[in-house]
C-alpha positions in Angstrom: -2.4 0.3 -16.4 -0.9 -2.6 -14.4 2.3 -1.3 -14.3 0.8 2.2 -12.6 -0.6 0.0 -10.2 2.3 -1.8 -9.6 4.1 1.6 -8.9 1.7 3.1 -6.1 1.9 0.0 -4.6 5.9 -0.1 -4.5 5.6 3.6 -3.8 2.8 3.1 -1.1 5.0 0.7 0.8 7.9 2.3 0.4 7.2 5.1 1.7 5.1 3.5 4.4 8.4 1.1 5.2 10.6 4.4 5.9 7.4 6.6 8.0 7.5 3.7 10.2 11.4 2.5 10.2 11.3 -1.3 8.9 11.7 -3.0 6.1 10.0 -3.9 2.7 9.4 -7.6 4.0 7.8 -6.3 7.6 5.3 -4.2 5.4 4.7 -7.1 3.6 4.3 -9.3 6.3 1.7 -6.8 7.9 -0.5 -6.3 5.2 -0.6 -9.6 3.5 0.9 -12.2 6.1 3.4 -13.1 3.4 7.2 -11.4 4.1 7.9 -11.8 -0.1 4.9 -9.7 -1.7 6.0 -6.8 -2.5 9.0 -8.5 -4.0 6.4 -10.7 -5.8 4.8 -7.5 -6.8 7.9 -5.9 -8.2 8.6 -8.9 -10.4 6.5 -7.8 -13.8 6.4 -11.4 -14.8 3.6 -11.6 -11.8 0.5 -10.1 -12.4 -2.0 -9.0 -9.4 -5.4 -8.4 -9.5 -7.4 -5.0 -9.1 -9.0 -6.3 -6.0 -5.6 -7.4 -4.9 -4.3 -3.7 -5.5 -7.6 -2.3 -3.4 -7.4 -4.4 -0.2 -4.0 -3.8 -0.3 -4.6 -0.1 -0.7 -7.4 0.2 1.9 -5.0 -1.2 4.3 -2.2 1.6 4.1 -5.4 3.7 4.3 -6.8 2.2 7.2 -3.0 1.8 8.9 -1.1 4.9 8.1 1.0 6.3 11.2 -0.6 9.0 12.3 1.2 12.6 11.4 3.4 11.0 8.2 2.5 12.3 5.2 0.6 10.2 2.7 1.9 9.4 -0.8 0.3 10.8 -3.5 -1.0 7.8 -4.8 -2.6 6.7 -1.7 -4.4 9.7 -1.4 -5.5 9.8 -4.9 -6.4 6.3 -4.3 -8.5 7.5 -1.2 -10.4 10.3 -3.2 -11.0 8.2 -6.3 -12.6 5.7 -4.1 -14.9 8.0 -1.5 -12.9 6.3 1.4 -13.1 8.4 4.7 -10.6 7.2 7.5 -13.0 6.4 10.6 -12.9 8.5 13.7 -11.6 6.7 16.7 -14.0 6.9 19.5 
C-alpha cells in the first residue's frame, strides 16, 4: 500500500512540476517548504504517513493550474475523499 502511495505522490508532482514548467525541488518547496521531499519520498527506506500523503494531496488539489489536466491519481484521490475544489468568488 505505501508504495501506491508513494507512486501518486511522485506521479502527482511530476506531472504537476511539467503543467507548470519547474522542477521537482520547486514543487517540493511549494508544498512542504522543504526543496528535498519528494526526493525523501522516493527513497523507500523513508516511510511517510497517511496524513502526510493527504495534506500533501489536498494541496495539488487545492493548487492545480487551472486548464492542465489532473493525474489520475489525484483525481481518484479527489473522489475517494468527497473533496470539491471551492469556487472563487
Amino acid at each position: 500500500m505505501e508504495n501506491e502511495l508513494r507512486f501518486t505522490l511522485l506521479e502527482t508532482a511530476s506531472t504537476f512540476a511539467k503543467a507548470c514548467g519547474c522542477a521537482l525541488s520547486t514543487v517540493s518547496r511549494r508544498v512542504k517548504n522543504d526543496a528535498a521531499f519528494f526526493s525523501r519520498i522516493k527513497d523507500t527506506s523513508k516511510t511517510f504517513t497517511a496524513r502526510t500523503f493527504d495534506e500533501v494531496m489536498l494541496w495539488f488539489a487545492e493548487n492545480w493550474p487551472a486548464g492542465k489536466q489532473m493525474p489520475l491519481g489525484l483525481m481518484k484521490w479527489m473522489a475517494e475523499t468527497g473533496y470539491q475544489r471551492a469556487e472563487i468568488a
